[in-house]
C-alpha positions as CSV (number, residue, x, y, z in Angstrom):
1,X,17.0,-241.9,-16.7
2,X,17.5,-239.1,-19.1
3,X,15.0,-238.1,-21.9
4,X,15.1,-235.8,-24.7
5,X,11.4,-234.2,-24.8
6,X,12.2,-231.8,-27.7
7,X,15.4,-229.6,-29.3
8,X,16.9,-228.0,-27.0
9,X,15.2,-229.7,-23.8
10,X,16.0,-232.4,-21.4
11,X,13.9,-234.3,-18.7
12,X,15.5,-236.2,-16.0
13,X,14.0,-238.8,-14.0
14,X,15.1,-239.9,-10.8
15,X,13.3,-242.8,-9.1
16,X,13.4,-241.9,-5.1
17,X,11.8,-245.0,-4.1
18,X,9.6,-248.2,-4.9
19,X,7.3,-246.3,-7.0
20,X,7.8,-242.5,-6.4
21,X,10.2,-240.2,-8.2
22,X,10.8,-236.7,-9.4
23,X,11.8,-235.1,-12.7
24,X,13.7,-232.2,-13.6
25,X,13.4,-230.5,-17.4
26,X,15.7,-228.2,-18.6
27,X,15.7,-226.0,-21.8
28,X,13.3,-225.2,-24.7
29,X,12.6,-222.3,-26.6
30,X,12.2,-220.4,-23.2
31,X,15.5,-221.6,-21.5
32,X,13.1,-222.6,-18.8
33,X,13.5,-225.0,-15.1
34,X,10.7,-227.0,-14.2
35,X,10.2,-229.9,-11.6
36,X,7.8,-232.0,-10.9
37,X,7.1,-235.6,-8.6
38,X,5.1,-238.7,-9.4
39,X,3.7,-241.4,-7.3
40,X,1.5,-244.7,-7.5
41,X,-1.7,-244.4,-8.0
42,X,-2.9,-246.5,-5.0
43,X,-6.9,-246.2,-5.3
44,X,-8.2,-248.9,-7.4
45,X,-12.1,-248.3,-7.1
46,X,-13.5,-245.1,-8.7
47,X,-17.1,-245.2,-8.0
48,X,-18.9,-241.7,-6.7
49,X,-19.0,-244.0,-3.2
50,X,-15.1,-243.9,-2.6
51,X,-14.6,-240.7,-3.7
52,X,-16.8,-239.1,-1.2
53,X,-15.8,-237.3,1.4
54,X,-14.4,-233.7,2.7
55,X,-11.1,-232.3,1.4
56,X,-8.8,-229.6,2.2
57,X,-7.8,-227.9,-0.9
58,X,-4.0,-227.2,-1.4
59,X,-2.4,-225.4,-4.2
60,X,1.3,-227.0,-5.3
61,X,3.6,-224.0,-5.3
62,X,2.9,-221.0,-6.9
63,X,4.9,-221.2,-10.1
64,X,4.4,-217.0,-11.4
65,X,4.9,-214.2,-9.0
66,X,1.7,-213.4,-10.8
67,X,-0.2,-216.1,-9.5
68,X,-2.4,-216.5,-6.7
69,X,-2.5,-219.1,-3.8
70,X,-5.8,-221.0,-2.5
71,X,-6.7,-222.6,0.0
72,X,-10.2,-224.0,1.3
73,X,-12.2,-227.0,1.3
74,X,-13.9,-229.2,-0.9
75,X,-17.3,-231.5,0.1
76,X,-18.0,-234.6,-2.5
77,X,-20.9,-236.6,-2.5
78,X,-21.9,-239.5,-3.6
79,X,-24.2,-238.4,-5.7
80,X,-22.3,-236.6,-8.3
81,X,-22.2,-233.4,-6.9
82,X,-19.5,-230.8,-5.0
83,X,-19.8,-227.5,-2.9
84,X,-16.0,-226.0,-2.3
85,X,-15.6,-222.8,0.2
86,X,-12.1,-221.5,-1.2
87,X,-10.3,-218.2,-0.1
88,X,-7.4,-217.0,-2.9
89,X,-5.1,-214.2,-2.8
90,X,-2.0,-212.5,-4.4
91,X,-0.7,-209.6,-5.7
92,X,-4.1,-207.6,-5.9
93,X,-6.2,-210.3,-4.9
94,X,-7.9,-211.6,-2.1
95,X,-11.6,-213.7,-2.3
96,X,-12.3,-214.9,1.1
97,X,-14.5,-218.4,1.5
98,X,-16.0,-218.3,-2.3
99,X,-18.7,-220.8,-2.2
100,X,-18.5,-223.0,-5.4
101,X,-21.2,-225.6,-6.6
102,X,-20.3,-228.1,-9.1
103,X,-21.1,-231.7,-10.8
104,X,-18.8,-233.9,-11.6
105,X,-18.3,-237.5,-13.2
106,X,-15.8,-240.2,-13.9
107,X,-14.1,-239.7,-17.4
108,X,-16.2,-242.3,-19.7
109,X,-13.5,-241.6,-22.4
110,X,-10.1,-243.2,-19.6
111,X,-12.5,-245.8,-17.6
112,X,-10.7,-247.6,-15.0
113,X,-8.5,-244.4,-14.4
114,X,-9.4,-242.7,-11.9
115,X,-10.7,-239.1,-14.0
116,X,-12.7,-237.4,-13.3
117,X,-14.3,-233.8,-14.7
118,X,-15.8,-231.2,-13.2
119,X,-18.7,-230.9,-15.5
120,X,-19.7,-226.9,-14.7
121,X,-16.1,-225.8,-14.3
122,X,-13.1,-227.0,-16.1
123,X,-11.4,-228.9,-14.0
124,X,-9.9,-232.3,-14.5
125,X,-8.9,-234.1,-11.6
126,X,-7.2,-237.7,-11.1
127,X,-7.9,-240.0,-7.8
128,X,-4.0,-240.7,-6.5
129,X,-5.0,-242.1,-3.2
130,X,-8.3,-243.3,-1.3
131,X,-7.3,-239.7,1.0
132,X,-6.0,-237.6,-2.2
133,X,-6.6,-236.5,-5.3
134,X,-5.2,-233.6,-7.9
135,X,-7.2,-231.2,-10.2
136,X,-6.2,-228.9,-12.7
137,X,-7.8,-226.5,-15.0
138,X,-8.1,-227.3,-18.6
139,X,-7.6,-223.1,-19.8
140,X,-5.1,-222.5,-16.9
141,X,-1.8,-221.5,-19.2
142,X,0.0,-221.8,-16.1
143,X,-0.3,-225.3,-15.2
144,X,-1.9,-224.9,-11.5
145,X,-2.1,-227.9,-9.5
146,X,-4.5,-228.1,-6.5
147,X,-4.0,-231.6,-3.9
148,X,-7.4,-232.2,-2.6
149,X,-6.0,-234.4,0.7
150,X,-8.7,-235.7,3.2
């Protein structure tokens, strides 16, 4: 399936199986490639309970040269509250097990969808699975995706 996001750009979808796919955009103002993959969002309860758990932290492909990788992991409760140990690096960077404390809570403004917000950061993240879930960060210009997979 082909769609026309804008002038000038163009964003294939491909559907690789019962409810998975990829996309490929091409163009804009930048003459840019991007990719990307979708799945079905599996979970169905999003209660503080079911998202508990430990998590290895992931970052999705590094998409600037400038950019730096992560890796770590990250400890949810049940009671609204998460404590990550995350080591980063890159060109000129390298933090080694940074210990990160943060709240979080299910998006009251998309119930029933599996948001959730890291209330003393800026992440938003989405429950895919009941092992996996994505975050991103809300002033990242980038886009950076990190797969929290238990």
């Amino acid at each position: 399936m082909t769609v026309n996001t804008g002038p000038g750009s163009t964003t294939v979808i491909y559907l690789a199986n019962t409810n998975a796919g990829i996309e490929v955009g091409v163009g804009g103002g930048t003459n840019s490639l991007e990719s990307g993959f979708f799945e079905n969002q599996t979970q169905a309860t999003f209660t503080d309970a079911a998202l508990a758990g430990d998590y290895m932290i992931g970052l999705l492909p590094v998409g600037s040269a400038m950019k730096h990788d992560t890796v770590g992991e990250f400890d949810v409760t049940s009671s609204g509250t998460a404590t990550a140990g995350a080591s980063s690096g890159g060109q000129g960077v390298f933090n080694y097990d940074r210990a990160q404390s943060y709240d979080y809570s299910f998006d009251s403004t998309a119930p029933g969808t599996g948001t959730f917000l890291l209330t003393n950061g800026d992440g938003s993240c989405a429950v895919i699975t009941s092992t996996r879930a994505i975050c991103t960060s809300q002033s990242d210009s980038v886009g950076t995706i990190l797969v929290l997979q238990k």
